[in-house]
C-alpha positions in Angstrom: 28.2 2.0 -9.8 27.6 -1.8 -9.1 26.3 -3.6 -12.8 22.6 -4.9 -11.8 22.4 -8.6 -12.4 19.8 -9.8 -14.8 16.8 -11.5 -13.2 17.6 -15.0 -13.4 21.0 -14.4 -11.8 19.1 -12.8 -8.6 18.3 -16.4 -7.5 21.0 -18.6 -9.0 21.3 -20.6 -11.9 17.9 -22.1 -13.5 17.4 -25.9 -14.6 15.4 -25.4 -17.6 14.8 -29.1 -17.6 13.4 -29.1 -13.8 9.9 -30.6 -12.7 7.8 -27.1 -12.4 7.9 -25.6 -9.4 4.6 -24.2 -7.2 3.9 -21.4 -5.1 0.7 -20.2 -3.6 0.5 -16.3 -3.0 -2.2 -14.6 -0.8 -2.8 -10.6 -2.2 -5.9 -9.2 -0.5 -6.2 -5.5 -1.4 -5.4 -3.5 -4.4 -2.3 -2.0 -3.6 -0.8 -6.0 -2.6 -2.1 -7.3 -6.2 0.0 -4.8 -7.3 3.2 -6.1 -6.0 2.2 -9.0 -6.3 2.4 -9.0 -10.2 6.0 -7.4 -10.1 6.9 -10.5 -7.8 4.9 -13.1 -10.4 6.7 -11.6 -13.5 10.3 -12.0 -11.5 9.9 -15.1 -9.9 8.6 -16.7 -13.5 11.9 -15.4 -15.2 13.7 -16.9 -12.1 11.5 -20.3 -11.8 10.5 -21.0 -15.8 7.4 -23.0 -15.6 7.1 -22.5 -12.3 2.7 -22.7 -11.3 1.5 -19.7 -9.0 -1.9 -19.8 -7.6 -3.8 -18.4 -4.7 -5.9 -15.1 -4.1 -5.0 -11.8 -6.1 -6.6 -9.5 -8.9 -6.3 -8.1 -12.1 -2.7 -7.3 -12.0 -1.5 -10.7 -10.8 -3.6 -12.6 -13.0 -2.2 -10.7 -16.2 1.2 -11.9 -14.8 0.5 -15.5 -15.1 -1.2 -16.3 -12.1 -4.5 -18.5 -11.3 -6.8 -16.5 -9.0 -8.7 -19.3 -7.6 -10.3 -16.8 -5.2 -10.2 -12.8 -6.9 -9.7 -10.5 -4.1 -11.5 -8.2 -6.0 -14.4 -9.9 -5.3 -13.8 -10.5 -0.9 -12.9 -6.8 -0.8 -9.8 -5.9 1.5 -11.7 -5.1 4.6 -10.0 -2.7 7.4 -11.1 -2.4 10.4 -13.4 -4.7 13.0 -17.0 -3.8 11.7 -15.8 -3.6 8.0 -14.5 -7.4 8.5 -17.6 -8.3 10.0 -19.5 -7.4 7.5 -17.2 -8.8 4.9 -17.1 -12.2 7.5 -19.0 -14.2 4.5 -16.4 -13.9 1.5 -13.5 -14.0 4.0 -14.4 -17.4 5.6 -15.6 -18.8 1.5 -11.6 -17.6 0.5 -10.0 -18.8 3.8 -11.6 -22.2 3.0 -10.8 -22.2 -0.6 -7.3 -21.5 -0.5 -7.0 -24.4 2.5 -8.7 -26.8 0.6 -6.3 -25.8 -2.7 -3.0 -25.6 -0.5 -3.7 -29.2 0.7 -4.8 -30.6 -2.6 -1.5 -28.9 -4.4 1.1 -28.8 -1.6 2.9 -25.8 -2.8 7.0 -25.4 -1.9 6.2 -22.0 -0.6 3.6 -20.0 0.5 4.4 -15.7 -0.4 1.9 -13.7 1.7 1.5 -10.2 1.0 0.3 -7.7 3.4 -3.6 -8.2 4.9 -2.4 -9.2 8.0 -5.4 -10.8 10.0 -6.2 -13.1 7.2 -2.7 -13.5 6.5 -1.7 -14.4 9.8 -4.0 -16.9 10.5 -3.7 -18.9 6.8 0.2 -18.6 7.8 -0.4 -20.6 11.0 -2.3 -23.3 9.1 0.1 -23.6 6.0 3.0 -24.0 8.5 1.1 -27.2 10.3 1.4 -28.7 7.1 5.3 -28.0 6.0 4.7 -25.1 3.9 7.2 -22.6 3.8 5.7 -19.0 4.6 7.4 -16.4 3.3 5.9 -12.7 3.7 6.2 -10.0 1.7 5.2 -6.3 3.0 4.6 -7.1 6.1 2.2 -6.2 8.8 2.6 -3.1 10.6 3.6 -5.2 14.4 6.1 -2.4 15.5 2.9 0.0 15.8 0.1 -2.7 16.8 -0.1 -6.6 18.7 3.7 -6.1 18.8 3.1 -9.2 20.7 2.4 -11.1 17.7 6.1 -10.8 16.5 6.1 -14.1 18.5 3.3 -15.5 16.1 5.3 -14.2 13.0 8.5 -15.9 14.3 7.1 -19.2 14.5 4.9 -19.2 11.3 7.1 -17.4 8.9 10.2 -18.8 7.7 11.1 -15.0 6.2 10.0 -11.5 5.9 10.9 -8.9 3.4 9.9 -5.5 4.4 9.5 -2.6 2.2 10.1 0.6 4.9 14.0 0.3 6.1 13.0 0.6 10.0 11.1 -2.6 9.9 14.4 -4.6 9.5 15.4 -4.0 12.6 12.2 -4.1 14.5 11.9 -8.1 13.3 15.4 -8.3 14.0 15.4 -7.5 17.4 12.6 -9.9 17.9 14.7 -13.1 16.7 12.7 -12.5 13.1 14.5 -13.3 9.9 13.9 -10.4 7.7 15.3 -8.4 4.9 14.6 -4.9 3.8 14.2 -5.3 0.1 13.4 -1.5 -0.7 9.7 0.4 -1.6 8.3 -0.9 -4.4 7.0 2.8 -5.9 11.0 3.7 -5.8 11.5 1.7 -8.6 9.3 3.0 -11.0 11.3 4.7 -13.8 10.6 8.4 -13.5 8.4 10.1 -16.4 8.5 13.6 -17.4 5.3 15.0 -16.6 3.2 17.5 -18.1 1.0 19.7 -15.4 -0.9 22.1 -18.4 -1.5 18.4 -20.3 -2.7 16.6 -17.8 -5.2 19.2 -16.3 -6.1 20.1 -20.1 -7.3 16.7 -20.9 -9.5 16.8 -17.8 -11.3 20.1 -18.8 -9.5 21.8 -16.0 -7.8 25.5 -16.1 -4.1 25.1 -16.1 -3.7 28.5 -14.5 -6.0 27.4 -11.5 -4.4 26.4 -8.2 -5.2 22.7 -7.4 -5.8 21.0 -4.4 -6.3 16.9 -4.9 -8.1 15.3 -2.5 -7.5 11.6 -2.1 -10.2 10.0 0.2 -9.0 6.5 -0.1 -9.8 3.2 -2.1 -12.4 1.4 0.0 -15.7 2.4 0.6 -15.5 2.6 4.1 -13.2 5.3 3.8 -15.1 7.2 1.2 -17.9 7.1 3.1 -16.8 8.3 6.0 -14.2 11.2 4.4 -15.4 12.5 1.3 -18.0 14.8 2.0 -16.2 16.4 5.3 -13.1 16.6 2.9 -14.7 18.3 -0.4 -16.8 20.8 2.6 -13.2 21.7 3.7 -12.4 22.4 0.3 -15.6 24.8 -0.3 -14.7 27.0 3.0 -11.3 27.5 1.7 -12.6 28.2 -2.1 -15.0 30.7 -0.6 -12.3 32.8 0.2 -10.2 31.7 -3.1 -12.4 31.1 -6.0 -9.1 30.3 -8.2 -8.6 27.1 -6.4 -9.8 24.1 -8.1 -10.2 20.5 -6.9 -9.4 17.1 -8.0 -10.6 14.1 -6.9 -9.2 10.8 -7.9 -11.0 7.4 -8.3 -9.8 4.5 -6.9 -10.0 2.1 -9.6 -11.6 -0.3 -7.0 -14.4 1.7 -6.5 -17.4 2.4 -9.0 -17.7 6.4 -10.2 -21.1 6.0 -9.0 -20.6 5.0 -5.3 -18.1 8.4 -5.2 -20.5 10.2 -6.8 -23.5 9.5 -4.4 -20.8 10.7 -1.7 -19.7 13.8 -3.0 -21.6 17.1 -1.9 -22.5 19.5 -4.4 -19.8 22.2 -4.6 -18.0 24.3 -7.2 -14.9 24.2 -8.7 -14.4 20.3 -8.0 -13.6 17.8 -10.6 -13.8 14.0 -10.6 -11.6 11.5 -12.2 -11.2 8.0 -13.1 -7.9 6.6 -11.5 -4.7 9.0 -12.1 -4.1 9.4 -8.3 -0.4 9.7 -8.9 -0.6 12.5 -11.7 -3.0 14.3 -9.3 -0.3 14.3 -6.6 1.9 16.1 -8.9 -0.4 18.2 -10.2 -1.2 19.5 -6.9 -0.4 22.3 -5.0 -1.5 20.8 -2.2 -3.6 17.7 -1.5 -5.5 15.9 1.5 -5.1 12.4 1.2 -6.7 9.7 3.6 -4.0 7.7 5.5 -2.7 4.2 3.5 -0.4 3.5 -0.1 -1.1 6.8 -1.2 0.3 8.9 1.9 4.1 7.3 0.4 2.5 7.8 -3.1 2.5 11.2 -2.0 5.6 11.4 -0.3 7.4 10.7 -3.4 5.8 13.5 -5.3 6.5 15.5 -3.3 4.0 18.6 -3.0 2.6 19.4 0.6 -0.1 17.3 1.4 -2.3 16.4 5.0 -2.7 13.1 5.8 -6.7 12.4 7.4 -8.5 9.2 8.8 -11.6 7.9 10.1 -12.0 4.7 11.8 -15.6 3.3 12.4 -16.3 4.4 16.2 -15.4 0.8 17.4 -12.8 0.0 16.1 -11.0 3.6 16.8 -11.5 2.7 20.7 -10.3 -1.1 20.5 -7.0 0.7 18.0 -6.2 3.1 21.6 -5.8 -0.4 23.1 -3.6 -2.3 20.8 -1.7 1.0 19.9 0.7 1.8 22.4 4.1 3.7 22.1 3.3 5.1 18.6 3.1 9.1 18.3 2.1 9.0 14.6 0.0 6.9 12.0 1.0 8.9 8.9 4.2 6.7 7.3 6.0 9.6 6.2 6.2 10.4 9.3 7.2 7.5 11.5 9.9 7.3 8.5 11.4 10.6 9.7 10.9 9.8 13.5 8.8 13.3 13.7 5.7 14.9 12.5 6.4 16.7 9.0 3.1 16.2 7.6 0.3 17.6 9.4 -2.0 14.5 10.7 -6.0 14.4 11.7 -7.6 11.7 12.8 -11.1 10.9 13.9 -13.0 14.0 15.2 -10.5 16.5 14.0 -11.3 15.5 10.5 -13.4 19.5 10.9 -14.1 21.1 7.8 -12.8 24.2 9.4 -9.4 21.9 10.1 -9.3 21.1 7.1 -9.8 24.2 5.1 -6.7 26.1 7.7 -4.5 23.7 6.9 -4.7 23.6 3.0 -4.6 26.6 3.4 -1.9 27.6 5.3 0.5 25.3 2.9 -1.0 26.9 -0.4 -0.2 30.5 0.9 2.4 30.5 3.0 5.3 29.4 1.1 8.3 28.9 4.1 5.9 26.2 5.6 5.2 24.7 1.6 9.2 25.2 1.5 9.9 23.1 4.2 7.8 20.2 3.8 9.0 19.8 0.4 12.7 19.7 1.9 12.1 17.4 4.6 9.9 14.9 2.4 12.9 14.8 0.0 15.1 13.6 3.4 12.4 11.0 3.6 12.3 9.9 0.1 16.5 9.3 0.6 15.8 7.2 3.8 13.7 5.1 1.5 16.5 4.6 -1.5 17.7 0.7 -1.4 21.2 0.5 -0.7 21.5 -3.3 0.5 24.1 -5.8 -2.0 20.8 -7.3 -3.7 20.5 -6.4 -7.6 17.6 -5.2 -9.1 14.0 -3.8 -7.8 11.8 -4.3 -4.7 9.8 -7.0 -6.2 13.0 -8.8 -7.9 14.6 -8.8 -4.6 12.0 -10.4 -2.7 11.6 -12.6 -5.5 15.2 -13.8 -5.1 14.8 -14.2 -1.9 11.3 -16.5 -2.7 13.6 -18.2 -5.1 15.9 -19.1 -2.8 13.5 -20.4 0.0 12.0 -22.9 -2.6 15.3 -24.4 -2.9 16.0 -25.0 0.3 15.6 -28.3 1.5 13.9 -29.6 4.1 12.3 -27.4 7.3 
């Protein structure tokens, strides 16, 4: 096996002595601040002293970074009514970070996912000389593929995180570099199933069933109760079951709670999605991060979404060519995980189909196998040393030393 480098190695020798270097990054949503802070923490053992500023959250801004605009606060808005009604805070960022970008001129620009406000800052940081460089990039091989012509003028590199994506940009005349999943490289941790449910006040000897109905309010709103309900027809006929539900750390306990129909045999939690995955027999969990979260634990789960009615019909436009919308499953290149989208979000869907998987134990048996297949096609096996976020780093690293255009 190949010695991993140490950080600073990734990305060259470092001049201690150098004038400090300067990078703006863009992280709109939870899961990007994230990422974000594993690339800050690299890149500053890569670049000492180097001065990164832009829009991120709690995660980046314990790294070392200067939020001049929290995301927390704009909110990562998905979908075309949810960014209208988040138009205000949007337009207040877009304007702050242009105003800050100008004033500071930074070498490079990393962008990280939240592609419609990414895009367009990308278009105006390249009109005055900054480098763009994106990290986790936007999903163009399922939607406005003809945007890869945007990307390729705008962005100077891309490092994707999903192995396929490599070649899509590729193809396209895109520089771009798969760098590996970020959640691969988290060291693995023995966990405890009786503990865990223990500490929550929950039965160890109860079958669970997590159900994950996403991180933004939106999706809570519009899954939650049709998800717990499915739950409740399934628990009529199995009073052992027990559910979990999970809450995103971006949303308040409260707003959940004012969501959640009154049922039995439910419990609700602060945060933990990842231990509830594991904890699971089986789980229902609302398409985005968490469907790969899931993947890797790998326990049957369904993968559900709602789109506001609008935007579902303008999405049938843009989305052409694409048979699923579940990532574990355009990873394998089939359906393994059963998907339900829009107006087969049923409670009686739901309730077969957690069903079927909890009782029938050659289907369980199966999706198990094939999600470990899935969780190999993700495994980094490029020449670059180190994680996801170190790579990209590097390859940030070496696109502020490049001189000139």
């Amino acid at each position: 096996m190949k010695p991993v480098a140490k950080i600073d190695e990734l990305a060259g020798a470092v001049d201690a002595q150098a004038a400090p270097s300067r990078v703006m990054l863009v992280a709109g949503e939870v899961s990007g601040d994230e990422h974000a802070a594993e690339l800050i923490s690299a890149l500053k053992q890569m670049k000492p002293g180097c001065e990164v500023f832009g829009m991120a959250g709690m995660h980046s801004r314990e790294a070392g970074m200067e939020t001049v605009v929290d995301s927390d606060e704009v909110g990562g808005a998905m979908g075309l009514t949810e960014v209208v009604s988040s138009i205000g805070g949007l337009v207040g960022a877009f304007r702050t970070l242009v105003r800050e970008a100008k004033q500071r001129q930074p070498q490079l620009a990393i962008l990280i996912d939240f592609p419609d406000f990414n895009m367009l800052l990308a278009r105006f940081l390249h009109a005055r000389g900054i480098k763009v460089f994106y990290f986790i990039s936007p999903q163009l091989w399922a939607w406005r593929k003809g945007r890869v012509k945007t990307m390729k003028r705008y962005v100077r590199k891309i490092a994707t995180i999903f192995p396929f994506e490599e070649a899509f940009y590729r193809e396209h005349g895109v520089d771009a570099a798969y760098v590996g999943h970020p959640f691969l490289d988290r060291p693995p941790t023995p966990f405890d199933r009786k503990a865990f449910l223990e500490k929550n006040g929950i039965d160890p000897d109860r079958k669970i069933v997590g159900i994950l109905p996403g991180s933004r309010e939106s999706e809570v709103s519009r899954l939650l109760d049709v998800l717990v309900r499915g739950f409740a027809k399934l628990r009529a006929e199995h009073p052992e079951l027990h559910a979990v539900v999970p809450v995103a750390p971006a949303l308040s306990k409260n707003f959940v709670e004012a969501h959640l129909p009154k049922v039995d045999g439910l419990t609700l939690i602060s945060g933990q999605a990842s231990s509830v995955l594991r904890a699971a027999s089986v789980s229902v969990v609302a398409s985005g991060t968490a469907t790969v979260e899931a993947a890797l634990a790998g326990n049957p789960y369904i993968v559900v979404y709602r789109l506001s009615g609008f935007t579902y019909m303008v999405s049938r436009l843009l989305v052409r060519g694409v048979k699923n919308f579940a990532m574990v499953n355009v990873i394998a290149g089939r359906e393994i995980v059963p998907e339900f989208l829009q107006d087969d979000v049923s409670e009686e869907r739901i309730a077969k189909e957690l069903g079927r998987l909890l009782f029938d134990e050659q289907a369980a048996g199966t999706m198990r196998t094939e999600l470990q297949k899935v969780r190999e096609q993700l495994r980094y096996s490029g020449t670059l040393a180190g994680t996801a976020s170190e790579r990209a780093a590097s390859i940030a690293a070496q696109l502020m030393d490049e001189v000139g255009d």
